[in-house]
N, C-alpha and C positions, 0 to 999 in steps of 0.2 A: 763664656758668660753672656749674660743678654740684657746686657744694659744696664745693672746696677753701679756703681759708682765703690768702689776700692776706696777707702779710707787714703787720704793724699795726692787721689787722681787730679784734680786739681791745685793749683800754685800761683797765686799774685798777689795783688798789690790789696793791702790792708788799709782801712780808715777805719775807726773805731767812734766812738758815739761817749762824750765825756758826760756821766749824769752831774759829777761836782770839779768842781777847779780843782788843780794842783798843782802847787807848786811848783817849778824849776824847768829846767830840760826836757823832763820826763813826760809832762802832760801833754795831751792830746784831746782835740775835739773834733767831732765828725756829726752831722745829719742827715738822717735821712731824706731823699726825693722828698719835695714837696714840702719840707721842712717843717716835716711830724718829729716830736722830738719820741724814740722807743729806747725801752731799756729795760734794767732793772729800777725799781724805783727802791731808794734809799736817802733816809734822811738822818745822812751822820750826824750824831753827838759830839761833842768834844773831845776830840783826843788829848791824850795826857802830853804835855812837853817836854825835850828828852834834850838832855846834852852830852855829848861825848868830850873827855876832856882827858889828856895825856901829863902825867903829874911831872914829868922828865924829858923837856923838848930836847929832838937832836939827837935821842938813842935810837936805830935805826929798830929795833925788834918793839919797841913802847909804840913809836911814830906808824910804824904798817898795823900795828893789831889796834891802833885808834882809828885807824881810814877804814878796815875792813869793818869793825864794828859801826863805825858811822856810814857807812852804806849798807851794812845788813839791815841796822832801823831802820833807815831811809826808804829799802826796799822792801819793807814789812809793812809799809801803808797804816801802822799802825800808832805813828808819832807825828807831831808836829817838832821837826828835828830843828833846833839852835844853832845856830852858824855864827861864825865872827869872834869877836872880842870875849862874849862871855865864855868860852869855850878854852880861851888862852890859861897857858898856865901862870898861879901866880909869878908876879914879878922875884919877889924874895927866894933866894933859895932854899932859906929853912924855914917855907910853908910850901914845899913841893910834895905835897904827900897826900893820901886820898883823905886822910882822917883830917887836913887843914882845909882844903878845896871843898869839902862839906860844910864845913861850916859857914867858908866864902857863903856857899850856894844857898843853905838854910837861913843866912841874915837876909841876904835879897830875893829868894824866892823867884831865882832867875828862871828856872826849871821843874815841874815836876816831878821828873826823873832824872840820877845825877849817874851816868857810868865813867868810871874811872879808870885809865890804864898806868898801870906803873911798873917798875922793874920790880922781879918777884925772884924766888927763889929757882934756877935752872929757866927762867923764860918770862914772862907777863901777867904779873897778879892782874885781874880785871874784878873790881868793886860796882857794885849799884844798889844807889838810895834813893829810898822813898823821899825826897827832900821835907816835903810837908812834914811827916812822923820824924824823920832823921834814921829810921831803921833801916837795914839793909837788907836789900832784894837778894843780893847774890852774890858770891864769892868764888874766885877759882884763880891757877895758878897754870896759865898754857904756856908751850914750847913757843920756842921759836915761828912767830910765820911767816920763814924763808920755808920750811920744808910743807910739804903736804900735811901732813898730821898737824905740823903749827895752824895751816889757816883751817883745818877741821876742826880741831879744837878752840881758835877762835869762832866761828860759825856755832858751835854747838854753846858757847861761853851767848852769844848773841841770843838763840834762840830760847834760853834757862829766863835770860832777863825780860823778854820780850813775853814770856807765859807768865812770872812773876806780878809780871806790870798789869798785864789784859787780861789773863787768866786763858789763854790759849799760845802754846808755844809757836814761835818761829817757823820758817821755813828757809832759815839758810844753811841750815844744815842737810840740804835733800842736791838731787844729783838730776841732770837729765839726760835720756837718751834720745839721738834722732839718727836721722839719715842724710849722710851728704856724700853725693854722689856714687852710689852706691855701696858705701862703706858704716858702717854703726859707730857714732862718734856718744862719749861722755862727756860731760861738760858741768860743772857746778853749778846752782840755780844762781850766780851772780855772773855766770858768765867765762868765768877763770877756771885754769885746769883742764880746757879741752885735750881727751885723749882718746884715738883709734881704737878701737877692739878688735881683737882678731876670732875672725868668724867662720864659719864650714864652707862657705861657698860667696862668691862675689859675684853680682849683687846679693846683699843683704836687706829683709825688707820687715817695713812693721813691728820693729822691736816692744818688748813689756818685761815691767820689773816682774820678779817675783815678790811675793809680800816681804819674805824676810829679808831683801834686800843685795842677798848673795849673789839668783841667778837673773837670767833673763830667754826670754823664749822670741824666734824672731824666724821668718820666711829663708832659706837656705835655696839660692838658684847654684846648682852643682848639677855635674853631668849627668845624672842618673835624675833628675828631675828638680821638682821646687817643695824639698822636707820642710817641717817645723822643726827645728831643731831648741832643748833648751841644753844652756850652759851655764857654767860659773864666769865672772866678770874677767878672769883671767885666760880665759884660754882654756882653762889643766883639763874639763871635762864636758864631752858633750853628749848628748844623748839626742837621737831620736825618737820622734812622739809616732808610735807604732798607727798603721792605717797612711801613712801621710808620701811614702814612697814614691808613688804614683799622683795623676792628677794637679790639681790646682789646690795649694795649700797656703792662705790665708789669715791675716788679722785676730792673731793668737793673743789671747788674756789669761790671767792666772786669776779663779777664784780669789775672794779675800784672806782664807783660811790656805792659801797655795797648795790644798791636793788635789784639785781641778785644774783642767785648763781646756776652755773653751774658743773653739776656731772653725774655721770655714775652710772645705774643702769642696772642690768645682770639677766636673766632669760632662760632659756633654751634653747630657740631661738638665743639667741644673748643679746651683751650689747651695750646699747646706750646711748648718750649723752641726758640730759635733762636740761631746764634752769627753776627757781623757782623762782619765781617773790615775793620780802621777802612781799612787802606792801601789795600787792593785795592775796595772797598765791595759786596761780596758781602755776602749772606746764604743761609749752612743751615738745613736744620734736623734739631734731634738726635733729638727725641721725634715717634711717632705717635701721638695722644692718643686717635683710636679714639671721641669721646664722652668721652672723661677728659679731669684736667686735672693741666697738669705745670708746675711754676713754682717762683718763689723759686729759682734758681742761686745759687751759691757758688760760687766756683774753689777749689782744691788751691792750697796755696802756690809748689810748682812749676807749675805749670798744666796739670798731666795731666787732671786728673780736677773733676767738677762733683756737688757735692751740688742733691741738689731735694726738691721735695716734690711727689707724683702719689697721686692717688684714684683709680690704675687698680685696686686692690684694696678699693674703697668709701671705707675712711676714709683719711684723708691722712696718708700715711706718708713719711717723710725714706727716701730714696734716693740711691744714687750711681752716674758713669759715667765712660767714659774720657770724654777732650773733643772725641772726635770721634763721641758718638753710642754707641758701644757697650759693651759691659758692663755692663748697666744690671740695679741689684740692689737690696734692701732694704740700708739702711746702720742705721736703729734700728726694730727691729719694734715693731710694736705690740702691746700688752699688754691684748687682749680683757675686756673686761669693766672697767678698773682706769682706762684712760686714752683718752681720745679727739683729739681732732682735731692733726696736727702742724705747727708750721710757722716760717717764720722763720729756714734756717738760716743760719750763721755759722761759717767753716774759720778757725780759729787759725792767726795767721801762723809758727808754730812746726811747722804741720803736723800736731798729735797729736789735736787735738780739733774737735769739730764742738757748736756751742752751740744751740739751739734754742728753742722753748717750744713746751708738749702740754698739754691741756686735762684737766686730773687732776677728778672730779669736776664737770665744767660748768665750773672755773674753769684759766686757763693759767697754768704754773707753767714754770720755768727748766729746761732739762736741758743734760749736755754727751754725746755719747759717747766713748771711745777709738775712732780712728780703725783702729787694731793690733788691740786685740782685742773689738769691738765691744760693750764694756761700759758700758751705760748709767746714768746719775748725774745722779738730780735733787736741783738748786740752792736749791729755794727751796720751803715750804712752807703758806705764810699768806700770803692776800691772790691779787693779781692781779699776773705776770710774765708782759711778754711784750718780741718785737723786742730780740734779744739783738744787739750787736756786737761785735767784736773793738777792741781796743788793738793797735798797733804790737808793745806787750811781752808777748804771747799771756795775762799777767797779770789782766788787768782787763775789765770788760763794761761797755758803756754799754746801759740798757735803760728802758724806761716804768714807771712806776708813779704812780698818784695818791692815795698812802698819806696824803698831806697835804692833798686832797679835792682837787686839781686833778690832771690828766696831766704831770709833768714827768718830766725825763730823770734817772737815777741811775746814779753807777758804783758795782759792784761790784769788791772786789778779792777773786778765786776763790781763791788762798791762805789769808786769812786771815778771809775772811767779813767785813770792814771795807765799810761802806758809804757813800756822802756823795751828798747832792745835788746835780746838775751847776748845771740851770735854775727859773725862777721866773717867773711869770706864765700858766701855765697853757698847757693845747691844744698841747701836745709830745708827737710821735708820728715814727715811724720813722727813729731815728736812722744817722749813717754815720760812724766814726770813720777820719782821716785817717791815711798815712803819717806818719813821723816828718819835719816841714821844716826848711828852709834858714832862713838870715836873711831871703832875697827871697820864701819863700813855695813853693820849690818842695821837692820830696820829695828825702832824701839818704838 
């Protein structure tokens, strides 16, 4: 290859650039040099006020599915979450019930929104009211969350109320995939539940969900060379992506529709983008690299069109094209002299934005574009930002930083410049954030 930049060649230290305050732990503030303020610009509304409130203190399955759901809102940026006293359950024991604790909450209008945990029939009724009207958001009855399916089904119980309330579901119910030290690790978007996959070859690189949630396709270094390999989440099946044998095989994405899967393949001439047809098992290819190199695809949320990054103009510049090879154009120019190398992109499932990271100074920093009017905005100011991903809710970015002297994964929430640490234990690098899933693990 000659000089383009691999999605996660890059690794350190993150600052992030806060456009609005936030509360707790969590927040973070950053500026840029010179003390330009850059970002997204957004001028939040009021958020609605949410309380979580457990109707039976001291039953260990009531008490865990109240703390997960009060950190699922918390981590949904989409509350201004109640803490303390008003959250306790009554005093009385025969008003420990969500139909009494409502009406606590609709006399004093302590909250906008009121979620409820209580013992339910087999595991955790989980209630929420609209307090203002008194009518209820949502109802459901989860397992236990000591086991896996309990905290899924609490997470899926979170995201129902969280779309109720804003009119856009959650994402604590989505999954991620990254890479630490060589190995493809899962991890729930809160953090819990990290687990190893087992994969065709070690190292393993540049993991991607499939849409429906089941497989995933990821760089396989095995004796016989560096395949794409896709698999299901467990092991049981793999397949190789035909053409991929040989050569340098790269930064695999799956179509939105999952019967594509477009990736970069490098050979001594150059490395070009190729699209693999999963049903029919063909492969194109889109780019002639000429000696350049083209890589890093992203699909269009419709799946018209593919963002990349090519060094057929020397430095590596994010470009875009239709999906079948043509139209291929600068999508963020580069800014001679101010910023160098680009890479890493990421298409917003919303369609509007494309995420990135560009080497501002020798160091890589976060940027988004408008996809409309090609106006560029960078995210982050201080430190080391790079391998940006999408959220389900075009909201949030999961990205690297080793602010806290190791590599791990951080989410951004690009509204309000809120930041939180995903993972722990270090050597985390190129993350993949899942669809929103089912209770079974598949994508809805």
């Amino acid at each position: 290859m000659t000089g383009c930049g691999v999605r996660g060649a890059g690794l350190g230290v993150v600052g992030f650039l806060v456009i609005a305050s936030a509360p707790g732990a969590l927040a973070a503030q950053d500026s840029v040099p010179g003390g330009v303020r850059v970002g997204i610009t957004y001028t939040p509304g009021r958020r609605p006020s949410l309380a979580v409130v457990r109707a039976v203190p001291d039953m260990a399955a009531v008490d865990s599915a109240q703390a997960i759901l009060a950190r699922d809102f918390d981590q949904s940026d989409r509350f201004e979450t109640i803490s303390g006293a008003a959250t306790d359950p009554p005093a009385d024991p025969t008003r420990r019930n969500a139909g009494a604790i409502r009406q606590v909450f609709m006399g004093s209008r302590a909250a906008d929104v009121l979620v409820v945990a209580e013992p339910g029939p087999g595991g955790v009724r989980v209630l929420a009211f609209d307090v203002g009207t008194g009518s209820t958001l949502h109802e459901s009855v989860v397992a236990s969350p000591a086991t896996p399916a309990g905290r899924r089904a609490v997470h899926l119980a979170a995201d129902a109320i969280v779309g109720a309330a804003t009119g856009q579901s959650g994402i604590a119910a989505t999954q991620l995939l990254f890479v630490r030290r060589g190995r493809i690790v899962r991890v729930d978007a809160d953090g819990q539940g990290l687990e190893e996959l087992r994969t065709a070859g070690n190292p393993a690189l540049s993991p991607a969900w499939s849409p429906d949630g089941r497989r995933f396709a990821y760089t396989a270094f095995v004796r016989s060379g560096q395949p794409i390999v896709i698999q299901d989440l467990d092991g049981t099946r793999r397949d190789i992506v035909p053409t991929t044998e040989e050569g340098l095989n790269i930064t695999p994405v799956f179509a939105p529709d999952g019967r594509q899967l477009a990736f970069a393949h490098g050979t001594e001439g150059g490395t070009d983008i190729y699209l693999y047809d999963v049903a029919r098992g063909r492969v194109d290819r889109l780019t002639v690299g000429r000696f350049a190199d083209n890589l890093s695809p992203a699909w269009s949320p419709d799946g018209r069109r593919l963002a990349f990054i090519s060094n057929r103009g020397a430095t590596p510049q994010l470009y875009v094209m239709n999906a079948d090879g043509t139209g291929q154009e600068v999508l963020a120019r580069f800014d001679y002299g101010a910023t160098g190398t680009t890479s890493a992109p990421s298409w917003s499932p919303d369609g509007q934005l494309v995420a990135f990271h560009r080497e501002v100074a020798g160091t890589p920093q976060l940027f988004v574009v408008d996809v409309s009017s090609r106006a560029v905005r960078q995210l982050s100011g201080a430190g080391r930002n790079e391998d940006p991903a999408w959220a389900p809710d075009s909201r949030h970015l999961v990205f690297v930083s080793n602010r806290t002297g190791e590599r791990e994964l951080w989410v951004l929430d690009v509204e309000t410049g809120r930041l939180r640490q995903l993972t722990r234990g270090g050597g985390a690098r190129l993350p993949a954030w899942s669809p929103r899933l089912t209770n079974t693990g598949d994508a809805h």
